[in-house]
Structures are given as C-alpha cells and as structure tokens.
C-alpha positions, -999 to +999 in steps of 0.1 A: +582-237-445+580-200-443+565-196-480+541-226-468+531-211-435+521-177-452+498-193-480+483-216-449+475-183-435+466-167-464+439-192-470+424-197-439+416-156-435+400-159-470+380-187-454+371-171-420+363-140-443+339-159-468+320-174-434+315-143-419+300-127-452+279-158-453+266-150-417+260-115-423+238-124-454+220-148-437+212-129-409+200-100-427+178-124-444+159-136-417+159-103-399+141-095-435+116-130-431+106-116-393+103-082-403+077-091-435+061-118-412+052-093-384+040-066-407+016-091-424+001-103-389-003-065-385-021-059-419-043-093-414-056-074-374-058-043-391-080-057-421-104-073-394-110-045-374-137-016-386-121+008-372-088-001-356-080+038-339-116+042-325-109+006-312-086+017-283-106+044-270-128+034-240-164+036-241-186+057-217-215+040-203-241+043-179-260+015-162-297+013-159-324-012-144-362-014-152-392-030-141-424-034-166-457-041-147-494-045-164-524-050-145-549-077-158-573-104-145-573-139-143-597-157-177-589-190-165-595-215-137-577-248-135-596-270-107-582-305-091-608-327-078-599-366-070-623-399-061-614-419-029-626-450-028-618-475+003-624-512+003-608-548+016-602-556-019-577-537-041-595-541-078-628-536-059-613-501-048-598-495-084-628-502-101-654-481-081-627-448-082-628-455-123-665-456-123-669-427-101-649-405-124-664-412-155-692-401-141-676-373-131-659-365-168-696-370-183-709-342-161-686-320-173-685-326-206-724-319-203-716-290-192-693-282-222-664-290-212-641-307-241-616-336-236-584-315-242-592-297-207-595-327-186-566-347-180-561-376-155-527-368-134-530-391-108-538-426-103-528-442-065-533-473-042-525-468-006-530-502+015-546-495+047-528-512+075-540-524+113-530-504+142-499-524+147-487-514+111-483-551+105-512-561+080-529-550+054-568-544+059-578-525+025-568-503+000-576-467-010-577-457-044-572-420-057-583-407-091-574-372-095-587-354-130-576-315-130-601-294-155-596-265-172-623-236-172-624-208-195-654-191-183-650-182-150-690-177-144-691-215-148-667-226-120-691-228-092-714-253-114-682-273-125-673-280-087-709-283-079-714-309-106-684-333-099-692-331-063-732-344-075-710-368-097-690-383-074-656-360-060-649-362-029-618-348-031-616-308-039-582-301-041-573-273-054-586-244-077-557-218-094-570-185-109-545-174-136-536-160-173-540-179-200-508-185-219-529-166-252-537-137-231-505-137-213-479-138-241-492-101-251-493-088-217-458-103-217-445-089-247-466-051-228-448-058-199-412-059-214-415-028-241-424-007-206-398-022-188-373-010-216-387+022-219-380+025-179-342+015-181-343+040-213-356+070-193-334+061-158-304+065-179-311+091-199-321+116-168-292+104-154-269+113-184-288+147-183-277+152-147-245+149-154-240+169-185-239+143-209-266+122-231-275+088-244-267+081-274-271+040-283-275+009-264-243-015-255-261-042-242-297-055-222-305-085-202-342-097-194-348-106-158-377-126-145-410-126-162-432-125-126-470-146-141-488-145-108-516-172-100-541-177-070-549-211-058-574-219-031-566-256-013-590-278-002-622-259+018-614-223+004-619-236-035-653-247-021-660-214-010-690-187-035-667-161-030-634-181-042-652-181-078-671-152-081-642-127-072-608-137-088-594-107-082-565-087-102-532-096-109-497-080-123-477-091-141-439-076-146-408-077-164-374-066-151-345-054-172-307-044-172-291-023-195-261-006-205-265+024-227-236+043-247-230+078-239-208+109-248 
C-alpha cells in the first residue's frame, strides 16, 4: 500500500506539474496575441494620421465677422395689375375678365413686351352675396397678369397702357435687381465681406502680439437683395417710376483664422 500510495503521488505531481506548464504557456501566448493586436491598432491610427505629434497640440484661433455691402440701382420693374369684372352670371363674369386681359397682354406686347415676361398668377371667382349673407347675387371675377419691365423709362407707359386696355386693378409695382446683374454684385458683395473678416482678425492678432497665418474655417450669412414695392395708389404715382432710388446689397460672414 505504501509503495502504491507513493507512485499515486508521484504521478499526480507530475500531472499538476505538466498543467501548470500548460497554463503558463498559454498564457504567455495570449498575453503575446493582445500585445501584437494593440500595437497594430496603433500602427493602423498612426498610418492615418499626417502628422500624429502636431495632432495633440491645440490650435490658436481668433474669431472674426464681416459684412460686404455694394451700392447699386434697381434695372427692373415687376408690375401686378388684375381685371374685375362683376355680373349675375358667373361665365358672363369669366368671360368679360378674359377678354379684358387679352386686350391688356396685346398692349403690351405692342409696346415690346415679350411673352416670357407676362405671366397669369391668378385666376378667381368670388360670389357676391345679399346683405343677409344667404344668397348669391353675382360673381366677381379676377385676372391678375404680373409683367416684367427691363427699361425702367417705359413703366409709366406700361401702367398707362393696361389701364387704357382695361386694368382696373393696379396692384403692386416692385423695383429690384435682376438676378443677371445681381449674381455679380453678389459674388462683389462676398469677396469684401471676406476681406473685412480678413483685416478684423488680423489687426486683432497685431494687437496682441501675434499674426494670422491661414484660415480654419468660414460661414456665409445672409445675402440681404433689397426690393421696393409701391401697393395699390403709390405704383400709380410719376414719381414711383421715374425715381427708383438706390439700393445695397450685403453679405455677412464668420470666420475663424489660424494664428501663432
């Protein structure tokens, strides 16, 4: 039993011993697997970056707004005139507003204005009711043409003519920039506005002890297109047409410039 007991034991440390080898080995094996696995991820961030040390350091900036403002005038008119025709019957009233604005569109085609500066944008029927509110008496029908004038010496006879040619209905007359002339003035407006946020910052950096040297980052604000519209009696007014006045139009910017 003795001689058995000591070989049981025998065996069994050589056992516990080969296991704990085993253990050790596999350990230090995936210690190895991590080790290689979190210097690769390191490499792969490394190889993306440009520059991984200048990374980390922080950036000095310096904040600037500007504002871009050019002064121009107004070399277009868009006018809204409209035909009201009342009547008991509701094609009767249809029919007459129709008739009355094609006069209307011949007239001012005669005076030279072409089709693609007319357009109709709006067409209504309003029943007329009793003074109780409870039945219907007649019908009013609205045709509303807006035209587009690019000679402003003409606006006077345009409204003149389609009043002759049957408007009765002056609604509205906007002086503004054309979208031709506007998208240079635009493009003026926002090169000034740069230069503005460009000059803020770099006095600034100047001031204290430093300088500019790149741009981070810029934002365009609003681009500010002004109009003028006259309503109703004002559009039928000389001076409404003959004196259109000046306008401005701006640009606003933000930017963040780069400095030492």
């Amino acid at each position: 039993m003795n001689g058995m007991s000591k070989q049981t034991l025998t065996l069994v440390g050589v056992i516990l011993a080969g296991v704990v080898i085993v253990a050790a080995v596999a350990a230090y094996a995936t210690t190895q697997i991590y080790t290689t696995q979190s210097e690769n991820l390191i490499r792969f961030i490394e190889s993306r970056l440009v520059n991984p040390a200048a990374a980390m350091e922080g950036e000095r900036v310096i904040y600037a707004s500007g504002v871009g403002v050019v002064s121009t005038t107004p070399d277009e008119a868009v006018l809204q005139v409209s035909v009201e025709v009342s009547n008991p019957s509701a094609v009767a009233a249809q029919d007459e507003a129709s008739r009355r604005m094609a006069s209307v569109i011949d007239a001012m085609k005669n005076l030279g204005i072409p089709d693609e500066r007319m357009k109709t944008t709006g067409l209504t029927l309003i029943p007329i009711r009793d003074e109780k509110g409870l039945q219907i008496i007649g019908y009013v029908a609205r045709n509303t043409l807006t035209i587009t004038i690019r000679d402003l010496s003409k606006v006077g006879d345009v409204i003149e003519k389609a009043v002759e040619a049957g408007v009765n209905v002056v609604n509205s007359l906007t002086f503004q920039v054309s979208s031709e002339k506007a998208a240079s003035l635009k493009s003026e407006a926002l090169t000034l506005a740069v230069q503005d946020a460009k000059f803020q910052a770099e006095v600034a950096a100047a001031a204290a002890g430093t300088k500019v040297i790149g741009l981070k980052s810029l934002t365009i604000g609003g681009i500010y297109l002004p109009t003028r519209t006259l309503l109703g009696a004002e559009a039928l007014a000389k001076e409404a047409y003959v004196m259109p006045g000046e306008s401005q139009i701006s640009v606003s910017v933000s930017a963040t410039f780069l400095i030492e």
